[in-house]
C-alpha positions as CSV (number, residue, x, y, z in Angstrom):
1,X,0.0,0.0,0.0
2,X,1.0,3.6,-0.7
3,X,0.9,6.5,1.6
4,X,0.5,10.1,1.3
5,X,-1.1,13.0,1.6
6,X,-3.6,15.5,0.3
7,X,-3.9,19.0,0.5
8,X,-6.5,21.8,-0.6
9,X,-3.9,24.6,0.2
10,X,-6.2,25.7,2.7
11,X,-5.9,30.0,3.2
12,X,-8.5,30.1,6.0
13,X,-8.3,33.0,8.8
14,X,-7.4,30.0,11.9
15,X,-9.6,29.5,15.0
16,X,-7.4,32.2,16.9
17,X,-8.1,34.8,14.3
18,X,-4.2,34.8,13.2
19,X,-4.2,35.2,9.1
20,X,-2.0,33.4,7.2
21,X,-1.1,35.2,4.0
22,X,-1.2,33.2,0.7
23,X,2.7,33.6,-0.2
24,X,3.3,32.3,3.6
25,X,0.8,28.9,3.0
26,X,2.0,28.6,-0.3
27,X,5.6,28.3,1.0
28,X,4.5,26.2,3.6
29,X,3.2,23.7,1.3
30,X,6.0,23.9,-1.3
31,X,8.5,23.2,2.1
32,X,5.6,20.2,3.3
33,X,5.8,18.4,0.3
34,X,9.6,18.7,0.1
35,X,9.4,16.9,3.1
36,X,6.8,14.4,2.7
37,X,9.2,12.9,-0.3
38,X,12.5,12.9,2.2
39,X,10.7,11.4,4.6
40,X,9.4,8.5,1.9
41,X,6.1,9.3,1.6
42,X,4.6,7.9,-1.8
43,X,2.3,10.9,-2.9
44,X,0.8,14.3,-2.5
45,X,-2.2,15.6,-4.2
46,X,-3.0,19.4,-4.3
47,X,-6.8,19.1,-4.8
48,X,-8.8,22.5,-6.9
49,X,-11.1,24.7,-5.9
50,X,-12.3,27.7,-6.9
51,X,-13.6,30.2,-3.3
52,X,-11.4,32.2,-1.0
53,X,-10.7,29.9,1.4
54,X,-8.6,27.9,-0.5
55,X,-5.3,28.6,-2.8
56,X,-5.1,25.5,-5.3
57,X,-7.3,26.6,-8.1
58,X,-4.5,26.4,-10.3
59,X,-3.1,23.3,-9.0
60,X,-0.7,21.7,-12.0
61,X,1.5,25.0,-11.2
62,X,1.7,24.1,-7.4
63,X,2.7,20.2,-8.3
64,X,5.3,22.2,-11.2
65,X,7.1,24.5,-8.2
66,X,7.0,20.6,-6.3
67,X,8.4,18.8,-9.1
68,X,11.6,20.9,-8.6
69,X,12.1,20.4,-5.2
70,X,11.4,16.8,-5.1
71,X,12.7,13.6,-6.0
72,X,10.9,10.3,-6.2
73,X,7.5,11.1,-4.9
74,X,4.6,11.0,-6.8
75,X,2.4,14.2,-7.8
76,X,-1.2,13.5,-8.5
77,X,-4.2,16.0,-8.5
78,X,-6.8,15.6,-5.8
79,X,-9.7,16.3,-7.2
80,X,-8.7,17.9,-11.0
81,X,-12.5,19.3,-11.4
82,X,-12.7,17.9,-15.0
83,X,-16.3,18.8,-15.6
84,X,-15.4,22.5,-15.6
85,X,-12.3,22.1,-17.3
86,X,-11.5,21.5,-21.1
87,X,-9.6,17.8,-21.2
88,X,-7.2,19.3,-23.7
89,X,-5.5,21.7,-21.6
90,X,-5.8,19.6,-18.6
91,X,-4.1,16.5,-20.2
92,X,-1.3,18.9,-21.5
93,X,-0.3,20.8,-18.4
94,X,-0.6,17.4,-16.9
95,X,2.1,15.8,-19.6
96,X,4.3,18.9,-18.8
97,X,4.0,18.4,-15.0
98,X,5.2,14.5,-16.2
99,X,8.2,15.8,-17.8
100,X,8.9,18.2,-15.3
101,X,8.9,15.9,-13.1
102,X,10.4,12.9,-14.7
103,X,7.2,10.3,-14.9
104,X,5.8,11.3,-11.6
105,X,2.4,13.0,-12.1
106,X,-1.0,11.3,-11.9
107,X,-4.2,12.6,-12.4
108,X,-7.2,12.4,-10.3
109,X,-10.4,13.2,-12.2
110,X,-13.8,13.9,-10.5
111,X,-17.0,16.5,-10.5
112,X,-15.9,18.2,-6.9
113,X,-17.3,18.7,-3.5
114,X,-18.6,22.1,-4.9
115,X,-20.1,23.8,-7.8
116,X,-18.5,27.2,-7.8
117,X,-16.5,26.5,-10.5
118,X,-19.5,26.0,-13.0
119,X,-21.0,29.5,-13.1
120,X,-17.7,30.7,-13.1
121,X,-16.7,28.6,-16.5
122,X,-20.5,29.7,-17.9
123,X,-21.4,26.0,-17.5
124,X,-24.7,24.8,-17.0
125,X,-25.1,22.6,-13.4
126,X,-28.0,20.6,-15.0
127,X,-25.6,19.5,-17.1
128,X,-23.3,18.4,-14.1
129,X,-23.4,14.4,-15.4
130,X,-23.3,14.5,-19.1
131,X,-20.6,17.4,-18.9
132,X,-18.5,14.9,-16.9
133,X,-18.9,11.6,-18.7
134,X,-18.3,13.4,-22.4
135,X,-15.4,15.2,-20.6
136,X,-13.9,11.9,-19.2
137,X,-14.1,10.2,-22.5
138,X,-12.2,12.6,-24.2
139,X,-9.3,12.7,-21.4
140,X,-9.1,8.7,-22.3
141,X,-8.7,9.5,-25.5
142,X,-6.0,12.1,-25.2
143,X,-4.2,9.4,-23.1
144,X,-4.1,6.8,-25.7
145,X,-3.2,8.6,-28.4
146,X,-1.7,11.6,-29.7
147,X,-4.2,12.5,-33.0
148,X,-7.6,12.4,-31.5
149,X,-11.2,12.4,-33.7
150,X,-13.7,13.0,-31.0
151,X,-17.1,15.1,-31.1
152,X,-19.5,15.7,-27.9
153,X,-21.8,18.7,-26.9
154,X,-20.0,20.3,-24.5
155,X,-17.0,21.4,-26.5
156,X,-16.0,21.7,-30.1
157,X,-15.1,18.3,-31.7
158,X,-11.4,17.4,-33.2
159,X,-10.5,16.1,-36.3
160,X,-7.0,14.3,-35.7
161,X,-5.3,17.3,-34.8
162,X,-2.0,16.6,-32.7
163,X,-2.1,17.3,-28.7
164,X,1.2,18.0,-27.6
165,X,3.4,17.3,-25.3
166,X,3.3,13.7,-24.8
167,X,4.3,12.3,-21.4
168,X,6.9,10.6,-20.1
169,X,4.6,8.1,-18.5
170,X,2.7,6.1,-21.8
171,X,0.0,6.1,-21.0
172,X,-0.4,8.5,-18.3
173,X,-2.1,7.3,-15.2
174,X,-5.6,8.5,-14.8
175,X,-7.8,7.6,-11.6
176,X,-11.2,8.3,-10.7
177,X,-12.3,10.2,-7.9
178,X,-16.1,9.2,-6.5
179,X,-18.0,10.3,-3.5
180,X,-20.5,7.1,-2.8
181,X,-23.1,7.0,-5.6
182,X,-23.2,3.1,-7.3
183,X,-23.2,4.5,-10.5
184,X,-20.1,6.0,-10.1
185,X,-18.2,2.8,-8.8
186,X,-19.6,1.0,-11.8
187,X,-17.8,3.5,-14.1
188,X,-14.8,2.8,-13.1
189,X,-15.1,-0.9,-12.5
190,X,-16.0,-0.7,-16.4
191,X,-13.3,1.8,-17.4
192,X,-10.6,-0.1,-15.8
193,X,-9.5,3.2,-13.9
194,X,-8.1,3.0,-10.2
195,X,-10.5,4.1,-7.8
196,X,-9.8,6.8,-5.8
197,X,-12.9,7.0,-3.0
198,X,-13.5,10.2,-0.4
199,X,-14.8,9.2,2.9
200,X,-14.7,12.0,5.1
201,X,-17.4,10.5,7.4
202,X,-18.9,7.4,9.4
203,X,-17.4,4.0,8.7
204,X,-15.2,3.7,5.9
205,X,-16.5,-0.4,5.9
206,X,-19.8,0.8,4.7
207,X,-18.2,1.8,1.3
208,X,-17.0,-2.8,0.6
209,X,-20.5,-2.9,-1.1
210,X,-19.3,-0.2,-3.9
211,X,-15.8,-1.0,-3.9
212,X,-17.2,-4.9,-4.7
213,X,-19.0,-3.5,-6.8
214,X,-16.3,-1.4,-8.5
215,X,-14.3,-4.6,-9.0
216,X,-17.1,-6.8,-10.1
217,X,-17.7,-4.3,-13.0
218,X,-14.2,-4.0,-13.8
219,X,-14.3,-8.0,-13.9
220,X,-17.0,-8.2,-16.0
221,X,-15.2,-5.9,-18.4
222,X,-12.7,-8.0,-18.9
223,X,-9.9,-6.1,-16.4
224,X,-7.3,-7.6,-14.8
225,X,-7.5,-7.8,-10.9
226,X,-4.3,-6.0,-10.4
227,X,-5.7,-2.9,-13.0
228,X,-8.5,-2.5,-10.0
229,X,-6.9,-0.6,-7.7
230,X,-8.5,1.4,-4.7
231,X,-7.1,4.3,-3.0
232,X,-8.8,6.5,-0.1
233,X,-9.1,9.5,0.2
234,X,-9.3,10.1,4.3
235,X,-9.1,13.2,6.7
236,X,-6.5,11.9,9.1
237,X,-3.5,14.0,11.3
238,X,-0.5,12.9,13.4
239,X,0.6,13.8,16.7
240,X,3.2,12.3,19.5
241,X,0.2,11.2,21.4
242,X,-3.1,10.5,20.4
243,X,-4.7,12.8,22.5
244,X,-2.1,15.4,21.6
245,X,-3.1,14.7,18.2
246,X,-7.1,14.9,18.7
247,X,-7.1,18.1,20.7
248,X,-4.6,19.8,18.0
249,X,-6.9,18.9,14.9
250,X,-10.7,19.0,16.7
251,X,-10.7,23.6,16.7
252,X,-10.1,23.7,13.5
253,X,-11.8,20.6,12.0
254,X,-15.2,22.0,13.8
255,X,-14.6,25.3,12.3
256,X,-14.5,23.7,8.9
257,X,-17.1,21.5,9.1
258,X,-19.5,23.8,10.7
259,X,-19.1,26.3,8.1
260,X,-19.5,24.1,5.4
261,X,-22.1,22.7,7.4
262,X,-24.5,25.8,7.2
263,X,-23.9,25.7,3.4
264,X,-25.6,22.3,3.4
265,X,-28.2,22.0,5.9
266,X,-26.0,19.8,8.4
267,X,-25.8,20.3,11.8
268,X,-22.3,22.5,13.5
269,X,-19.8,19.8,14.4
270,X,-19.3,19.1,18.3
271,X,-16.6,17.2,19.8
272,X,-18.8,14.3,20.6
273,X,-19.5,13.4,16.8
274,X,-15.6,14.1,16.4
275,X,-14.2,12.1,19.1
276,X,-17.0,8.7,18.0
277,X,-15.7,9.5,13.9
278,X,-11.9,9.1,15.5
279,X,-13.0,6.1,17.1
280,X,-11.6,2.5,16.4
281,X,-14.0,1.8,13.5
282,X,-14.8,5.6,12.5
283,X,-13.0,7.2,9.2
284,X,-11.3,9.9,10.6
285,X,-7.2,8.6,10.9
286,X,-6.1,11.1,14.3
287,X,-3.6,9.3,16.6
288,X,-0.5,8.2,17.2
289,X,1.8,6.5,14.9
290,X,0.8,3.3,16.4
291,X,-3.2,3.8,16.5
292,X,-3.7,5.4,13.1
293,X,-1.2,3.0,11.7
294,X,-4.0,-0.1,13.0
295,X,-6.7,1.9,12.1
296,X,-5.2,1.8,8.4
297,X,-4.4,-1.6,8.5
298,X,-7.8,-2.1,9.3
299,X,-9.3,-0.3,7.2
300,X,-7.6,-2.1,4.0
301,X,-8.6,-5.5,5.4
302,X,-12.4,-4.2,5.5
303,X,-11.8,-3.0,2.5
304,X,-10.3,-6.1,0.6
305,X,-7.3,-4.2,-0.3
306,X,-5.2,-0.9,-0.7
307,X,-3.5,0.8,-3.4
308,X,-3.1,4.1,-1.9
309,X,-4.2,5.8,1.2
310,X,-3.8,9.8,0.9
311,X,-4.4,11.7,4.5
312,X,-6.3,15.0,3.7
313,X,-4.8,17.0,7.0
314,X,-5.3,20.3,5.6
315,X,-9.1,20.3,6.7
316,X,-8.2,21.5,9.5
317,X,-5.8,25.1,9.4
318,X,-2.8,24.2,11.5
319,X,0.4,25.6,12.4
320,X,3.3,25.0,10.2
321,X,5.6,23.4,12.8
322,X,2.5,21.0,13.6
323,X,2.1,19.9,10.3
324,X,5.7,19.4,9.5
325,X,5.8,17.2,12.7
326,X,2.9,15.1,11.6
327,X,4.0,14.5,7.6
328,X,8.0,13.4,9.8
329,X,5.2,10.6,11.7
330,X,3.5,9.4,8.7
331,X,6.8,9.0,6.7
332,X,8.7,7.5,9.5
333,X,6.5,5.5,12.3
334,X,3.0,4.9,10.5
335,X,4.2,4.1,6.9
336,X,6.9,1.9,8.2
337,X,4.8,0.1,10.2
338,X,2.4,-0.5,7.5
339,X,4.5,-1.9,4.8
340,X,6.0,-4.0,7.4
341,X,2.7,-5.9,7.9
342,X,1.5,-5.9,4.6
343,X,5.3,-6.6,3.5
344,X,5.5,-3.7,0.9
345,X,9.0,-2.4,0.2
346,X,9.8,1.1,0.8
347,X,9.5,2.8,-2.8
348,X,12.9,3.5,-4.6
């Protein structure tokens, strides 16, 4: 199994009104990632958005300014909003961020957790599935080949003309990024796409009916077992103690949540519902190396198997020191431990 992290490049005022400017965060994350690939971490995804509170709404340049400073760790978007985004120009900046980078990048291709970005492009939201399925299919396509004839409805058709550059990586690896609709699942079962699955929320073991499902419609496809791969997507955060690490996180993860509660008609967050979601079975991965490190292991035994397991820690706004210390605990306690069980060598 690979581990790594996610980030949404998070710009938020923090819960003791301190502002952190965006060339400060943006410097911060250039320096976390740095050190998420010396400590031996596997991957880090910049995810997009498009409001104030975040900074990765251009993310490919982020994962470009990475690419320089790193060496061996992968670079994947986390989600790339492909619905409002023309596959083109997304599969070329992505090729250049492979070069740059020397065959590291990945893509992660979903709809998003929010629909600024729509308006914004002039799209339609009642066209929120058709714009991503016709969007999807033509990202294949630019994968496969480099002269692609291709006509849809939401973007002018081409008629073999060259997209340029090509990637290192042939092809270049595409996942797909799903909340917990069937449908969904099924898609990339069928595709043959690694399965990258967001569970922010409740028991990660309710998701082994999709993920069976995923793999049941990748089977019935015709696609190799190991071309199924499943990744999660998890809110998790380190600390020297577990309680160390729960106290840290909980002020700003309630912030968060409450705010984007009140968005969506859900209740504010209280440390109650935190502390049972950190619990042994809940989703959330806050602990100690050695707690979150069985919560993981459980997790991909519920789960029937691991690719990847990204730990979104940047739900929460957290001091720079704090978050250095935890990427140093996932890289060299929690991963350790975990390959060791699962007998996965460290990546080269």
């Amino acid at each position: 199994m690979q581990i790594g992290i996610d980030s949404f490049a998070a710009a938020m005022t923090d819960v003791t009104g301190t502002t952190i400017s965006p060339v400060d965060r943006l410097r911060d994350l250039l320096e976390e990632i740095e050190l998420a690939d010396q400590v031996g971490l596997d991957a880090f995804g910049i995810g997009e958005h498009h409001r104030a509170e975040y900074l990765d709404s251009a993310p490919t340049i982020i994962l470009a300014a990475a690419a320089a400073r790193t060496k061996r760790i992968r670079l994947t978007s986390a989600v790339t909003v492909l619905s409002a985004a023309d596959p083109v120009r997304v599969f070329q900046e992505f090729a250049t961020l492979d070069l740059i980078s020397q065959g590291r990048a990945e893509i992660v291709a979903g709809r998003g957790s929010f629909t600024e970005a729509y308006p914004l492009f002039g799209l339609d939201l009642n066209d929120y599935d058709s714009l991503f399925t016709e969007k999807l299919d033509l990202l294949l396509k630019l994968s496969q080949g480099t002269h692609v004839k291709w006509s849809g409805r939401h973007r002018a058709p081409l008629t073999g003309q060259g997209v340029y550059p090509r990637p290192l990586q042939n092809p270049l690896p595409i996942w797909l990024g799903v909340g917990g609709t069937p449908q969904s699942f099924a898609r990339a079962g069928t595709l043959g796409l690694p399965l990258m699955v967001a569970i922010i929320g409740g028991e990660p073991r309710r998701f082994r009916p999709l993920i069976d499902l995923y793999r049941e419609a990748g089977a019935d496809a015709g696609h190799a077992p190991e071309k199924l791969k499943v990744g999660l997507h998890s809110i998790g955060f380190l600390g020297d103690t577990t309680a160390k690490a729960a106290d840290d996180f909980y002020p700003g993860y309630a912030h968060a949540f409450t705010k984007i509660g009140r968005e969506r008609g859900w209740p504010p967050t209280t440390r109650a519902h935190y502390d049972a979601v950190r619990g042994p079975t809940g989703a959330l991965l806050i602990g100690d190396a050695e707690t979150v490190a069985e919560k993981i292991l459980r997790e991909n035994e519920d789960l029937g198997g691991l690719a990847r397991l990204n730990f979104q820690m940047t739900v929460a706004t957290l001091p720079h020191t704090k978050m250095m210390r935890a990427i140093e605990i996932l890289g060299t306690k929690v991963a350790p431990i975990v390959r060791k069980e699962l007998s996965v060598p460290v990546a080269a």
